[in-house]
N, C-alpha and C positions, 0 to 999 in steps of 0.2 A: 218474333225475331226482330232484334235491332235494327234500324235501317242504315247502313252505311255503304260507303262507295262498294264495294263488295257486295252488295246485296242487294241494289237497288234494280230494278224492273222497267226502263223504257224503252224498249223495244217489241216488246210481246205484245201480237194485239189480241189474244184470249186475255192481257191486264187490261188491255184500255177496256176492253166489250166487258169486264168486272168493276171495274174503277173509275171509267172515265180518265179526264185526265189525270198523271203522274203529280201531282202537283206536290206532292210530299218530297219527292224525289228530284223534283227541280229544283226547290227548294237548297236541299243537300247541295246537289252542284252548283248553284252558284254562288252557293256560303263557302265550299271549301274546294272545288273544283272546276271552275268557270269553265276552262276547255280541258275537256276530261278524256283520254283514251279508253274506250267503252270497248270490253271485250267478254264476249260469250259465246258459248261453244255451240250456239243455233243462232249466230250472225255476222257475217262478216264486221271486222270491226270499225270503228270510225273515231274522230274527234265530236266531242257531245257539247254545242258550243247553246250557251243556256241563258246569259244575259247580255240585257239589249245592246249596250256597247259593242259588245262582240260582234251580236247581229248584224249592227250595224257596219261596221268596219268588216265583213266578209260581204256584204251584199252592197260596199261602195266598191269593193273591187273586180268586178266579174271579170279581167282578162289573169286574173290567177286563182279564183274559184268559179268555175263553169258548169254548165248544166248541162254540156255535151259528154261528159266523161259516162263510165260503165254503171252508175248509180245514180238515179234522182230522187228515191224513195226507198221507205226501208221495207225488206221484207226479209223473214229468217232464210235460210241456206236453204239451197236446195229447191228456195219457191223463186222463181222468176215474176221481176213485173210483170201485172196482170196485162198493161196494155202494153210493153214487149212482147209476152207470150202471146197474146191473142192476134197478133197478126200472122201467125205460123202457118195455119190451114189457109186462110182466106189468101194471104198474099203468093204463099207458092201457086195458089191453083191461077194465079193471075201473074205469074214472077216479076214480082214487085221485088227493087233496090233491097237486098238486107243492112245495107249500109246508110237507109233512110233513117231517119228521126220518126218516132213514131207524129210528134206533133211540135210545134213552134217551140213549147216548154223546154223541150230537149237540144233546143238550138242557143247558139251564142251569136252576139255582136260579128260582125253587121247583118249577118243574115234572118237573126230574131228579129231584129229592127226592121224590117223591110219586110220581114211575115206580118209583122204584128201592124203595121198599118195598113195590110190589106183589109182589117176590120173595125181599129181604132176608131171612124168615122161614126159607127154603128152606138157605140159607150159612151159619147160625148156628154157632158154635164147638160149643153144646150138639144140635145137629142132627148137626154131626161127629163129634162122641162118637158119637153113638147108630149112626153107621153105622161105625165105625171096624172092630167084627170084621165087619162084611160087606165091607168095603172088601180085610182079610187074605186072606181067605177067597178072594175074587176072585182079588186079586195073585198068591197060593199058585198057585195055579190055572193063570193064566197063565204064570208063570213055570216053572213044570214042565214045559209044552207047548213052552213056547218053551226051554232048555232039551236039551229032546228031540229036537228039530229041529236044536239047534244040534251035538252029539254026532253025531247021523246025517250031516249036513252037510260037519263037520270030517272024518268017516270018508273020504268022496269027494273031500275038498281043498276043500271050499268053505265058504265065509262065510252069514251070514244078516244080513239086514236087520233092525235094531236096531228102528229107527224103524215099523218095520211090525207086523214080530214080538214086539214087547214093548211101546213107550215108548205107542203110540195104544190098547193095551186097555184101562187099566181107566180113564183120562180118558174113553172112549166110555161103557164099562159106566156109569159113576159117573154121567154126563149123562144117559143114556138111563131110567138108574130112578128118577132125581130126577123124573126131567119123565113117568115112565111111558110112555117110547117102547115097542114091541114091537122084540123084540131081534130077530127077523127084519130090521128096518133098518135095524139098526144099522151094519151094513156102507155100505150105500148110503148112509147119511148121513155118514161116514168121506167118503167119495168125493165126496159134495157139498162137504162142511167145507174140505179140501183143497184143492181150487179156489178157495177163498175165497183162500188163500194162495197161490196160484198154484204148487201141489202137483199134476198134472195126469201119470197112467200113460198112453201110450200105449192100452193096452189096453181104455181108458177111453172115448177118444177115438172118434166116429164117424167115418166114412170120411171123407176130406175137408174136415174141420174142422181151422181152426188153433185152436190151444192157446186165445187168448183168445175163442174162439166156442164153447168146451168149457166153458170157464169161465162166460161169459153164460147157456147154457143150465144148467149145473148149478145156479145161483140162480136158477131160472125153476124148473126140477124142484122144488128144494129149498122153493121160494113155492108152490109145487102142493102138496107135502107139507103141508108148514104149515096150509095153509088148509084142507085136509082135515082135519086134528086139531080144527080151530076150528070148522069147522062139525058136523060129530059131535059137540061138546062143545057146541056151540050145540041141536042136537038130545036128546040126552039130559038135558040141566036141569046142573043145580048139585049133584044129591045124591053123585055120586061122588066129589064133593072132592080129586080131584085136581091136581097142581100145574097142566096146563094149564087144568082146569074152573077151578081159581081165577083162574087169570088171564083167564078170558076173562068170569066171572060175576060179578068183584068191580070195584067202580068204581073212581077215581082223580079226585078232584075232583070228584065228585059224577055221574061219565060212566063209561059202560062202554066198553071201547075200543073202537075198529072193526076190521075188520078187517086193514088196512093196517098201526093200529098193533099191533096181537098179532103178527101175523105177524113183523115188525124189532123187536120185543121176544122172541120164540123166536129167530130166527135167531141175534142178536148170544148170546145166552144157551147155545144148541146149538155155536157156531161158535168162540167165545172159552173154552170149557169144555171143548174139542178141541183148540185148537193151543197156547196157551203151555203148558199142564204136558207136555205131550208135547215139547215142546222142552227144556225147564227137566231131565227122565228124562232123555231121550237125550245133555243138552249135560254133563249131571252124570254119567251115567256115562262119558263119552268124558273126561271132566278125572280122575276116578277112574284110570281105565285109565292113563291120562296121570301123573300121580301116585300112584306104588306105596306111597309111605311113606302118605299119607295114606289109601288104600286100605284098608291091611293097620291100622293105627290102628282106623278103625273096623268094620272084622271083629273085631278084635279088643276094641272096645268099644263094641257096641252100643247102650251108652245112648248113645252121642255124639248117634243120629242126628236128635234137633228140631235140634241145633246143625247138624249136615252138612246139612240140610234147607237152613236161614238161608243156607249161603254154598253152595253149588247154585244158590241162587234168584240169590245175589248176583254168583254167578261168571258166570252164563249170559244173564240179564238179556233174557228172550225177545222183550219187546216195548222195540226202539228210541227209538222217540221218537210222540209226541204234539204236533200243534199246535194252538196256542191264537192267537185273536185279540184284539188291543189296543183296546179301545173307547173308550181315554182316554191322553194323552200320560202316561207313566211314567216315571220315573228309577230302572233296573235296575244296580245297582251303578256310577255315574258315566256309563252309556250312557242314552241318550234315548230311549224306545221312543214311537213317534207312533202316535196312534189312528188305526185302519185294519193298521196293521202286524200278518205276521205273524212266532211268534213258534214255534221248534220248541223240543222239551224234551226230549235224549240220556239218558234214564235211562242204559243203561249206562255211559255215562262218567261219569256222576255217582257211581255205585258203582266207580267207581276213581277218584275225586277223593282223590290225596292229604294234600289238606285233614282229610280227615275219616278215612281208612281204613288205619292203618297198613301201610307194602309190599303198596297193593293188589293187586298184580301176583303175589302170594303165596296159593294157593290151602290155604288154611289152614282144617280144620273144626271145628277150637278156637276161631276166631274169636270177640272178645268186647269188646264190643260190635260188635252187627254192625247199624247202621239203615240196611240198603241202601234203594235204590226204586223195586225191581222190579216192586212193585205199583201206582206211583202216587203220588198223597199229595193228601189233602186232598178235597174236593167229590167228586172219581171219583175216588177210592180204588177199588181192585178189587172187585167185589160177588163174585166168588169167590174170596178171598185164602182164606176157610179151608179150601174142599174144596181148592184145590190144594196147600196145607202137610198135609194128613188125604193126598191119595193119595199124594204124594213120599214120607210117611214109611212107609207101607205098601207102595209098589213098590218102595223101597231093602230095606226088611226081609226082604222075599220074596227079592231078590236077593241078601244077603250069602253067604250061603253057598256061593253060585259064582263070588263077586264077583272073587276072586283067578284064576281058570281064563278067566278072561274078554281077550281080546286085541285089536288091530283087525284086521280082517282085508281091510284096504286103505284108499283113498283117499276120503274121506264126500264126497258132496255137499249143496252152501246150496242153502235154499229163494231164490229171484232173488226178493227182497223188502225192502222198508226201513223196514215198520213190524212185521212180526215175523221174526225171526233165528234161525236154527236151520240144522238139519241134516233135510233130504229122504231122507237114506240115511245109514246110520251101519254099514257092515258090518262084522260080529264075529265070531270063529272062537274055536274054544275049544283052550284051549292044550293041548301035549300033557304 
């Protein structure tokens, strides 16, 4: 079948879990309909706003596209956000605000801005220095085990799981000692995290649970955990000055939060510091693997990799889109956007606008200039943009040296999702 505006599929995440990204269909829109009224009879409908100008010019303006409105992510009719919905059981049994924000993301000016420094301190470019050799150190670490797994594995004929095995260590490690998790849980909070993305093992699963009742309960676990940390940190005082004791001891407008809101200020913070870098590894070394020239370039020149970092983030583009609501009639490039409307924002196809990005389609790690917007731009800019550029460039570095013996070692599977993109399985085998 043809593909035209009629018939094009960016909403469905049974496409992306077959396809990956739309990219054909980005394509289409921002050849022949930049801001496109996208309407299908399993979504509410929205404005499909697809290249980077655009993107830009909606995310310079956030006091007329906001992230407080009744949508921030796409999901078909009838399925409620998962982190909406999942505060239903845990919050009535404790009657939490329903008129709360589940976490900062869902806030706007001035109030995001005064969330968002309760932990800004923590992300710091000179914060990432300072861990940068404990970050090596880590990587080294893992990558040797994993590695050694993958050499025993190949022995037998079989492959290892990328995404498991390498790409979620050291995003877990790096989150877990920021925020002074005990590493003990770190595994189980892996497994909570997951779910959030609708990442869900079997083995995971209790008897007779479907998938999305695994997933409800593991942010019900995962709000148990939380509030455990909160009230232990509510018991012992403020002198430990830890990142959670900070958050839970320091104000925000003159209030200390409650517990509703720490809780969807940890979550979002443990959950998003888990799945895009771990996407952004795995989806970068599958396009490596993918591309041998460029591969063997940077084995062969390691200082490339802040550059190979930049276009990794830019080829892989983990988080889809973002939607914002229209609180005022606009005029988006000749289109009329009407107050009430909503409005979604395709980062990735904006990093292949070839307005702005020569032969996007060109996975090139010489790249230069390279202003992709993988992270955002503007008001919510990513509060972890630099620990994810600090682990990329330490888990590529620990990898080079195998990087070339590295192969796939089958067919990967999508995470079934539309607002972060990636790979659930990424199987590798080490060549012989």
């Amino acid at each position: 079948m043809a593909l035209t505006l009629e018939t094009i599929n960016i909403h469905h995440p049974g496409h992306y879990a077959r396809i990956g990204h739309p990219w054909a269909e980005w394509d289409l829109l921002r050849r022949d309909a930049p801001v496109y009224w996208y309407e299908r009879e399993d979504v509410d409908p929205f404005w499909a706003v697809t290249r980077y100008e655009d993107v830009m010019t909606v995310s310079n303006n956030p006091e007329v596209f906001i992230n407080g409105g009744p949508r921030l992510r796409l999901t078909l009719k009838g399925r409620p956000e998962l982190l909406r919905a999942g505060v239903d059981a845990f919050g009535q049994e404790r009657d939490w605000d329903p008129l709360e924000p589940p976490d900062m993301v869902f806030m706007d000016n001035p109030r995001h801005r005064h969330m968002r420094k309760l932990s800004s301190w923590a992300y710091t470019q000179g914060g990432m220095r300072r861990m940068a050799g404990h970050f090596e150190t880590l990587s080294n670490n893992f990558t040797a085990a994993f590695v050694s797994e993958l050499k025993t594995a190949s022995e037998r004929g079989e492959s290892v799981d990328f995404v498991s095995g390498l790409a979620s260590k050291l995003p877990l490690a790096a989150v877990g000692e920021i925020m002074g998790l005990a590493p003990d849980d770190w595994r189980q909070i892996l497994i909570w995290s997951n779910a959030l993305v609708g990442h869900i093992e079997p083995e995971d699963q209790i008897a007779g649970e479907t998938r999305r009742e695994t997933g409800y309960r593991s942010i019900y676990e995962f709000r148990c955990y939380l509030e455990g940390l909160i009230h232990e940190s509510r018991a012992n005082g403020a002198a430990r000055g830890g990142f959670v004791d900070r958050l839970v001891h320091h104000k925000v407008q003159g209030k200390l939060l409650n517990d509703q809101q720490l809780i969807g200020y940890l979550l979002l913070l443990i959950a998003a510091g888990n799945d895009t870098t771990r996407n952004a590894f795995a989806g970068g070394v599958a396009a490596l693997i993918q591309h041998p020239e460029q591969r063997d370039l940077l084995c062969n020149n390691p200082e490339l990799l802040p550059s190979a970092v930049e276009e990794i983030l830019r080829w892989t583009s983990p988080v889809a889109n973002f939607l914002r609501t229209a609180t005022a009639d606009f005029d988006l490039s000749g289109t009329l956007i009407s107050a009430g409307d909503t409005v979604a924002l395709f980062y990735p196809s904006a990093n292949r606008d070839e307005r702005v990005f020569d032969d996007p389609y060109r996975f090139d790690l010489t790249r230069s200039p390279n202003p992709h917007v993988t992270f955002g731009f503007g008001a919510h800019f990513c509060l972890g943009t630099n620990l994810a550029r600090s682990e990329l460039k330490a888990s590529l570095s620990a990898l080079l040296p195998f990087l070339s013996r590295l192969e796939l070692g089958g067919e990967p599977t999508r995470l079934a999702m539309t607002h972060v993109v990636g790979y659930s399985e990424l199987p590798i085998r080490w060549a012989a």
